[in-house]
N, C-alpha and C positions, 0 to 999 in steps of 0.2 A: 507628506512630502511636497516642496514647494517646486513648482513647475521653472527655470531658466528663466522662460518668457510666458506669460498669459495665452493662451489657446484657446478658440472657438470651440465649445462643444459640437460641435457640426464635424470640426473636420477631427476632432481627436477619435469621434466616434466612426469616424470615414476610416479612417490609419489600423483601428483594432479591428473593424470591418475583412478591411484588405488583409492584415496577421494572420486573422484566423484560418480566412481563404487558403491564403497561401501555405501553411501548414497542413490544413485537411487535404490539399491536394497533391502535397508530397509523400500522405499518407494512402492516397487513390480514394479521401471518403469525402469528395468537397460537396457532395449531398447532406452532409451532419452539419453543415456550420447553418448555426442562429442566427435566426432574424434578430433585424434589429429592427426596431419602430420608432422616433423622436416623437415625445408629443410635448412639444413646447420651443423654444426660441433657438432655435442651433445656433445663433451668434451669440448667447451668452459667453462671457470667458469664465476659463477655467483657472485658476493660479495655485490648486494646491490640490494632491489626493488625498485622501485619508478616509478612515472608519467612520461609520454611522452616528459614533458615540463621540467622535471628537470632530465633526463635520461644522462647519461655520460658513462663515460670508465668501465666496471666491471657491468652496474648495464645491468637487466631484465627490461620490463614497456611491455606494452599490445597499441595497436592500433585499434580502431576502424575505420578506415577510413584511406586512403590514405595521406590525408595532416596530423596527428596523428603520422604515421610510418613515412613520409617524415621529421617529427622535430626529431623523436625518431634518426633516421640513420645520420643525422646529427649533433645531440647532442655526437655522439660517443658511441652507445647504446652497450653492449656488443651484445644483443638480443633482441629479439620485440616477443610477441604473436596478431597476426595478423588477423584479419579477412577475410574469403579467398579474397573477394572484394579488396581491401585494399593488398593482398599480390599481388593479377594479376597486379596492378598498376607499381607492380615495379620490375617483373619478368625477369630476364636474366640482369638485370643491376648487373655490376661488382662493388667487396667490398662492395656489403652490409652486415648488420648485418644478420646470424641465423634467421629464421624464426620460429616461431610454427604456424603453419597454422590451425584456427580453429572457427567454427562458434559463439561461445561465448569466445570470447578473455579474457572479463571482468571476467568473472565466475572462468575460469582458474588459472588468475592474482589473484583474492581474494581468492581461495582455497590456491595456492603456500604461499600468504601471512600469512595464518591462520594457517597453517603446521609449516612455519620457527617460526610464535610468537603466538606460542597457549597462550590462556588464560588461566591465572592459577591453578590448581585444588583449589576448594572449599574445605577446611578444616570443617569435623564437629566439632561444638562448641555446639553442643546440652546441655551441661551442662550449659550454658550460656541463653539455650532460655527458654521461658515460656511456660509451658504447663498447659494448662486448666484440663486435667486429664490424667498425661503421660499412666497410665495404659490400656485407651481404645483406644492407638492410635494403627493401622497397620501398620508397618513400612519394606521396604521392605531391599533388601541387598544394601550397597553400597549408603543409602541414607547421605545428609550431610544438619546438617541445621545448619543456623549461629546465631552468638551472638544476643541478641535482639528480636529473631521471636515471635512469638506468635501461638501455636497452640492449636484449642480449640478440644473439646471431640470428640470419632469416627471419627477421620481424619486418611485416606487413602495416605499411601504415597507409590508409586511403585517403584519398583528396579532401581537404581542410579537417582534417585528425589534428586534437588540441592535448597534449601531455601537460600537465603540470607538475610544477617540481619537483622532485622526490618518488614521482611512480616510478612502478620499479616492472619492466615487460619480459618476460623471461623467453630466452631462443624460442622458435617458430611462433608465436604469439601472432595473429591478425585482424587487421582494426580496422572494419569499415570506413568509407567515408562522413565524415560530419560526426565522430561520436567526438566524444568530452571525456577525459579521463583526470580524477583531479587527485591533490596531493596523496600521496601513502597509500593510493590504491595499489592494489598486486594482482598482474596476471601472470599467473604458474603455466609453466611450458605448453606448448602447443593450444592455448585458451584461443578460441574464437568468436570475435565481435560481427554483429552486421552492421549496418549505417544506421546513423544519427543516433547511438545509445549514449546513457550517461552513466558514468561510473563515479560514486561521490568518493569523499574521504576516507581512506582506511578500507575498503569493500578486500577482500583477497577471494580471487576466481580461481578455480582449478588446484587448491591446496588438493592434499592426501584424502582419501574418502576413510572412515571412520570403520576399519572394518579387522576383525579378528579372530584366529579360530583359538576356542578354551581348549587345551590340553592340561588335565589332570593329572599331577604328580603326587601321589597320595606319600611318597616318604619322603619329600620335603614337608608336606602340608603344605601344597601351592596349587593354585589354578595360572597354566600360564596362562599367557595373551597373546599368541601368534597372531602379528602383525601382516596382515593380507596389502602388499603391496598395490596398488591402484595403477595403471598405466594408461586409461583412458584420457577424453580430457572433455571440454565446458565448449557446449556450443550456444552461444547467448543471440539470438536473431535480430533482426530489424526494431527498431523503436522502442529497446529495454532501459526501463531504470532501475539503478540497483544503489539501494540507500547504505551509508554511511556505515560502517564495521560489519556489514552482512558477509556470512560465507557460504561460497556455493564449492562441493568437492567436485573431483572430476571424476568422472566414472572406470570402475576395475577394467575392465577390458573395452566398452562401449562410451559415448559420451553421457555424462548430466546435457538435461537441452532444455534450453528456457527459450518459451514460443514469443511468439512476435507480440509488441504492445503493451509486454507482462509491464508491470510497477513493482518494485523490491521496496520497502521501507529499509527503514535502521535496524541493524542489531537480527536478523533473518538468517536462521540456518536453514540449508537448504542440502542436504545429503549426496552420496553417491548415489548417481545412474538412476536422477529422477526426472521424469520427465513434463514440466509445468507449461501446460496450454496458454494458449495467446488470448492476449489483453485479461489477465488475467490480476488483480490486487492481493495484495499477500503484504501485511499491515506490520509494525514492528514487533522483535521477540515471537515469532510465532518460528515453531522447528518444525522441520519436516525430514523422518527418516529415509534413509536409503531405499529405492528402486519406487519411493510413492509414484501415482503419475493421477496428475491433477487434472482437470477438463477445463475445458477454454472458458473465460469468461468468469472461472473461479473467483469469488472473495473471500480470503483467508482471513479472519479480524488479530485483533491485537491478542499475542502468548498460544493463538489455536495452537494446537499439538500432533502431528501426523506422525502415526508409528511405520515404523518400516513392510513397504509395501501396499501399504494401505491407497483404496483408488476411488476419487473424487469425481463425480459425476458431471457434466457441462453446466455452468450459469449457477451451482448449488452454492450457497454464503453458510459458513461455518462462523459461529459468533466469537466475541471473544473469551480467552481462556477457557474454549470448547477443546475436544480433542475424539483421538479415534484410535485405539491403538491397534485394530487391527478391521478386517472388512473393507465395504465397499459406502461411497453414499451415492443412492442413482442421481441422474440429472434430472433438472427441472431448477426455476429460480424459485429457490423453497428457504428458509434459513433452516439450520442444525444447530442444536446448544447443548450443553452439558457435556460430562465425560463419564460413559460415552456419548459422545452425539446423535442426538435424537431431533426427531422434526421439536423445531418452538412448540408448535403448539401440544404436544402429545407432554414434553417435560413441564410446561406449566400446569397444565392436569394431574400432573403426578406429584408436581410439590403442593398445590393446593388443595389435593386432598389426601398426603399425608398431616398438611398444618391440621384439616379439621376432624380428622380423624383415628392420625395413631392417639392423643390422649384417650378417646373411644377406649378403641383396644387394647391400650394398657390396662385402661379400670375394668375392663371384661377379665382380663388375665387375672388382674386383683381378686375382682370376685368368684371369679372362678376356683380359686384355692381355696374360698373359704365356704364353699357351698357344696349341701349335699345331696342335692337332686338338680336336674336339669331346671323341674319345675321354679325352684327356689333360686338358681342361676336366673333363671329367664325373670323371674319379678323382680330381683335385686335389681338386674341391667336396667332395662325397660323402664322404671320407675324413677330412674335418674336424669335430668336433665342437661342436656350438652355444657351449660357450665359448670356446674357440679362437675362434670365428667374432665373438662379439661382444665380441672385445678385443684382435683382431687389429690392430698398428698399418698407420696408414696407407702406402703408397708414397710415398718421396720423391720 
């Protein structure tokens, strides 16, 4: 991406510096923001961002890793943001590029990036959107809603709340200050936001929770499906994201509550009257049944699978397309894989020594049909060699 105007690495590095600040402190953590360290010229200019791999004369890019900076300084990088690991690599070697030395290189690189191409201010078009009864709406300062929305009665919007076109907020709905709400997202009746979340494309909060009771009509030949009504609703907290056609229900009579700092990807079911801990990552396609309640700090990876009920211990990472259909996982930052979920290292034991060992036990089985003593079992086994054993054909 090419910069307007050329920029001193000194001061573009100064501007992400102060971002970051300024966000960790509206979060209460301005102890978590990275150091930065320059080791090399801060008045170089800067005229272009871009990646590692297409890094040239003039441009910035970020390193994670030594072989990363090694294509970057090669490519003719004006400058690199490096991770220290990754900067030791190539320490006291002459002509290289400017360093920013810093333990989230990434983080830095996409602040810089978002500074030089901020996204454009929301224009309100409220005269363009629908309102269900503009006079009982609370509107705070600085809100903007666009062409298209739909906002139904007693809806709650806090100071600099951004609508985009076509969201649709249903009566009692309330929205913190500073969240982002963007096109074709849905919040379902009485949904509650806290300040600064972001709601992407298509997300719908607070639909119907998925819940039924079977009655049996044996002369029909039916099983019904009585539809268990939901009345509850979604309580989403302080600093949530919630990615792109994710659904979260509202809960039967209590709220769904999604804790402070959670991360939603795309495509994320998230059931009735579950309750998911703060700062919590939950990756795309991954479902989670009704009344789950997940512990803070959770990583859900991509497709995991949470059956109804099932309760996730604090800091625990469930890998992807792992699952659990029912239980508990204690806490501890430990990974779980498989289904069911089991500690890593306990299911990779279990698959490597199924790989070196069912052929074993199948040829024992073999020979065991065709033997008539223990004695004559045990020399046939014993006498055979692990290859032999695991490529031995089957009995016809």
């Amino acid at each position: 991406m090419k910069l307007t105007q050329p920029r001193p690495l000194g001061q573009l590095i100064e501007e992400a510096a102060r971002e970051i600040a300024a966000r960790l402190a509206k979060l209460g953590a301005a102890e978590a923001a990275p150091s930065l360290t320059l080791a090399g010229d801060g008045a170089t200019l800067i005229e272009s961002l871009t990646a590692a791999d297409e890094a040239g004369p003039g441009a910035l890019t970020f390193a994670v890793d030594a072989a990363y900076l090694k294509r970057a300084a090669e490519a003719g990088a004006a400058a690199v943001i490096a991770a220290p690991e990754a900067a030791g690599a190539v320490a006291g070697r002459p002509g290289g590029p400017p360093l920013v030395v810093c333990s989230e290189p990434r983080l830095v690189f996409a602040v810089i990036l978002a500074l030089a191409a901020p996204a454009p201010e929301m224009e309100d078009q409220s005269e363009a959107a629908f309102f269900a009864d503009r006079a009982t709406l609370t509107r705070g300062e600085g809100v903007a809603i666009g062409a298209g929305a739909y906002i139904g009665r007693h809806v709650r919007l806090g100071r600099g709340v951004r609508i985009a076109p076509r969201a649709h907020l249903e009566d009692g709905v309330s929205v913190g200050e500073d969240c982002l709400i963007h096109a074709g997202a849905v919040l379902r009746r009485g949904t509650r936001l806290g300040r600064r979340c972001l709601i992407h494309a298509g997300a719908v909060i607070g639909d119907d929770g998925f819940g039924y009771a079977q009655l049996p009509a044996p002369g029909l030949g039916r099983l019904i499906h009585f539809k268990n009504d939901h009345v509850g609703g979604v309580v989403i907290e302080d600093d949530v994201e919630i990615g792109a056609n994710s659904c979260i229900d509202r809960g039967l009579v209590t709220d769904t509550v999604i804790g402070r700092g959670a991360k939603i990807d795309n495509l994320v079911q998230i059931g009735h009257n579950c309750r998911i801990g703060q700062d919590c990552v939950i990756v795309a396609q991954t479902g989670i049944g009704g009344h789950a309640v997940v512990g803070d700090r959770v990583f859900l990876l991509g497709q995991a699978g949470l059956g109804p009920g099932v309760v996730i211990g604090h800091d625990a990472v469930v890998t992807a397309q792992s699952g659990l259909g029912s239980g508990a996982i204690p806490p501890g930052r430990r990974p779980w894989t498989g289904t069911p979920a089991r500690p890593m290292e306990k299911t990779y034991q279990t698959a490597a020594l199924a790989e070196s060992q069912l052929p074993r036990l199948r040829r024992f089985l073999q020979i065991f049909k065709k033997s008539a003593s223990f004695e004559e079992l045990k020399k046939a086994f014993f006498n055979l060699g692990d290859q032999a054993d695991a490529h031995e054909p089957a009995d016809k």
